[in-house]
N, C-alpha and C positions, 0 to 999 in steps of 0.2 A: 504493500500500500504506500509505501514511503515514496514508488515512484512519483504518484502523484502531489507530492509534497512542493510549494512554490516559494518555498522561506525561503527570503533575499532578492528574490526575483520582480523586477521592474517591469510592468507592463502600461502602453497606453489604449487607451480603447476611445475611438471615437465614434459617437453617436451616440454616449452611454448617457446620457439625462434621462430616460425611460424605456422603456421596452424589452428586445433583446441585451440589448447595449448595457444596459442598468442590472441587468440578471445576469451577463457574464462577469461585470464587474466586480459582484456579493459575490459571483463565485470563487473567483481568482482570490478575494481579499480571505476567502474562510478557510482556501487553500493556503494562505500563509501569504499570497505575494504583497508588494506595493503597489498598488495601482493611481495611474492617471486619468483621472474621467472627463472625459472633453465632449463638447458641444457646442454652438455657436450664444446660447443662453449662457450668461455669467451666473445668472441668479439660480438656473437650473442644476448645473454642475456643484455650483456651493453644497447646494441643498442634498446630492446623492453622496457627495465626498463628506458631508458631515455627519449624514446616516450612516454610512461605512465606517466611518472613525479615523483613528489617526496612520492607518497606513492608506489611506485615499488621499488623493490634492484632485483641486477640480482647477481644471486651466481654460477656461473659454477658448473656442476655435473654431473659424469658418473653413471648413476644408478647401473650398474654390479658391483660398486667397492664399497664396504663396509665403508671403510675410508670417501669417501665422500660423502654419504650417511650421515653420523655423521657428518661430517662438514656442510653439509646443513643444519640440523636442528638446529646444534650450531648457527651456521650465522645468525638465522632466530631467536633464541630465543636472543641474542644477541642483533638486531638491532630494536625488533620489540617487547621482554619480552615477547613471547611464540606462541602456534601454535593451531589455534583455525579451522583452513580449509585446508585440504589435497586432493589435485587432482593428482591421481596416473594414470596420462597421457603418459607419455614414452612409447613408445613400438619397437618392430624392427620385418621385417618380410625379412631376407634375400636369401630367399628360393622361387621357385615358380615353383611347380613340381608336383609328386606322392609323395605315402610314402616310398612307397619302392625303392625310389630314395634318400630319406632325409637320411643325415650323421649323425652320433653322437652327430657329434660338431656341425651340425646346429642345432639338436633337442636341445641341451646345448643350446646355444645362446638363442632362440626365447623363452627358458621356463625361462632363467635365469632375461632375460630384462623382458618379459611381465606377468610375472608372480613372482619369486623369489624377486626382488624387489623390485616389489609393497608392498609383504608380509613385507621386512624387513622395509624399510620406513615407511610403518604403526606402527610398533612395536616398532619404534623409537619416534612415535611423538603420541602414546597413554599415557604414562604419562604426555607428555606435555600437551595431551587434558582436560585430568581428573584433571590437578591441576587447570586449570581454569574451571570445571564444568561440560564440557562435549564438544563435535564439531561434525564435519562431514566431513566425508570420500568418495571419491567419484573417483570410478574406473571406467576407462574409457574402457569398455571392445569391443564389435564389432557384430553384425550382426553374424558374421561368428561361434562365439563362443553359438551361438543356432542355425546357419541352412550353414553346411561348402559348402562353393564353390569348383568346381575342381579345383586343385593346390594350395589351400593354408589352406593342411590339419593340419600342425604345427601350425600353426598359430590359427587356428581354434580350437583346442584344447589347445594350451594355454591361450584361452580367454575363453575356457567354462571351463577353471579351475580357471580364473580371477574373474569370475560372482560366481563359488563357495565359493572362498575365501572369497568373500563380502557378503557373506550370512553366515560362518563362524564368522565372523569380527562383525555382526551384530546380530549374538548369543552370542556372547562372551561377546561383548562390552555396550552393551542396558545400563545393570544396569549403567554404568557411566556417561551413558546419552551421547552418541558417537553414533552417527547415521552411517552406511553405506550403499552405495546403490553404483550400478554402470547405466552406463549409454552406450548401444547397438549402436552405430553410422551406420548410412547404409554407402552407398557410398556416400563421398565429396571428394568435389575439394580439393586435398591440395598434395604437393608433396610426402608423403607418399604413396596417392593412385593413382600415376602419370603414373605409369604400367596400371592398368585398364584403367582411362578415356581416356588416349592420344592413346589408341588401341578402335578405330570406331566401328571394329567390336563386340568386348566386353561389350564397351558403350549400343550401339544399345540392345545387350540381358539384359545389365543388366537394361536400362530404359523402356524396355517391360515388366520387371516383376516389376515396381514397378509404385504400384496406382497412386501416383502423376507425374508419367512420366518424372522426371527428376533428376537427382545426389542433393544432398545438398551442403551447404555454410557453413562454418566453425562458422560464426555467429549464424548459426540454430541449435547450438547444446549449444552455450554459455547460450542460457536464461535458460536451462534447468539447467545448472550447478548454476548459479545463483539463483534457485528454490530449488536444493537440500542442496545448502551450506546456505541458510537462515533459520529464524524460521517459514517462509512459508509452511517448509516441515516437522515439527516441531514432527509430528506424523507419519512419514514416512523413515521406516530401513529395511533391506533385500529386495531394492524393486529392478529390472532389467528391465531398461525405453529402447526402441525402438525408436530412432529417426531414422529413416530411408525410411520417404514416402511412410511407409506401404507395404515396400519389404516382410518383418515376415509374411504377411498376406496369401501369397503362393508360 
């Protein structure tokens, strides 16, 4: 069990103000690590890092903007002497349509948060892995970015470029002993996915196709992040994990 142990261990999570993000956070902190909980809310982040306690810091951050992007990792190497766990969780899907209804500026948007990103945050906090030996990266990509639903074809493809990235990241990065893997969420409860569930009718089809017959809990995705960012998964890079009650399956 010790594998899973995180004591010492620095990780940043961003999008963690609520839902997923906020439930990998409690997990990582119960596992022992230090975590950074970021969000573009100042007031939000306070508020999860001081339910957390004293091994949380909350650092406001807008992922799209490059400056704080830097200043997140500084903060974090700063308060904590370096960056040993990265969950590139943020995402936005402000679109929910055809394609050939989708704008410019929306396809901009939903590639630049769910995808552009994630890239440079990674790229920001790989020297900081490899000075301490190596870590693990861990994208949160989606269901959708291997099997797209109607209306949310942007999005869908920014997450099946999420899941390349991580496979990319995890050829690149092996030798420094820097693990990546992303991790496929199906549908959970969490205001993100508030369009889907809170529409009966949508629910209804979408817990008909899936084996366990019902949405997930933002907790059922936490252990699995607590599994990739341990030495539990020690032999485990380019992997694309399916939490989603067996939706993938048809």
């Amino acid at each position: 069990m010790n594998a899973f142990d995180l004591t010492d261990k620095v990780a940043i999570i961003t999008g963690a103000s609520r839902g997923i993000g906020a439930a990998m956070a409690a997990a990582l902190v119960h596992h022992g690590a230090k975590v950074v909980v970021s969000s573009r809310s100042d007031e939000a982040v306070q508020a999860v890092a001081q339910h957390l306690g004293e091994r949380a810091l909350g650092v406001a951050c807008h992922v799209g903007k490059a400056p704080d992007l830097i200043n997140l990792v500084e903060q974090t190497v700063t308060h904590y002497g370096g960056v040993d766990i990265l969950i590139n969780n943020a995402a936005t899907n402000p679109v929910f349509g055809p394609l050939s209804e989708t704008t410019a500026a929306a396809f901009d948007k939903v590639m630049e948060i769910n995808v552009k990103a994630c890239m440079l945050l990674s790229n920001l906090c790989y020297p900081k892995m490899k000075e301490r030996g190596g870590g693990s990266i861990i994208n949160i990509a989606s269901v959708e970015g291997v099997k797209p639903s109607p209306g949310l074809g942007v999005y869908s493809v920014s997450k099946a470029a999420l899941i390349m990235l991580t496979k990319s990241q995890a050829k690149e990065w092996g030798a420094d002993n820097i693990r990546c893997n992303a991790i496929c969420p199906g549908l959970i409860k969490t205001k993100f996915s508030a369009a889907l569930w809170q529409n009966e009718k949508i629910l209804s089809q979408f817990e008909k196709s899936i084996p366990l017959g019902r949405m997930g809990a933002s907790d059922e995705i936490a252990g699995l992040a607590v599994y990739l960012a341990s030495s539990a998964s020690s032999y485990t890079t380019g992997a694309v994990y399916g939490a989603d009650g067996g939706y993938l399956l048809g």
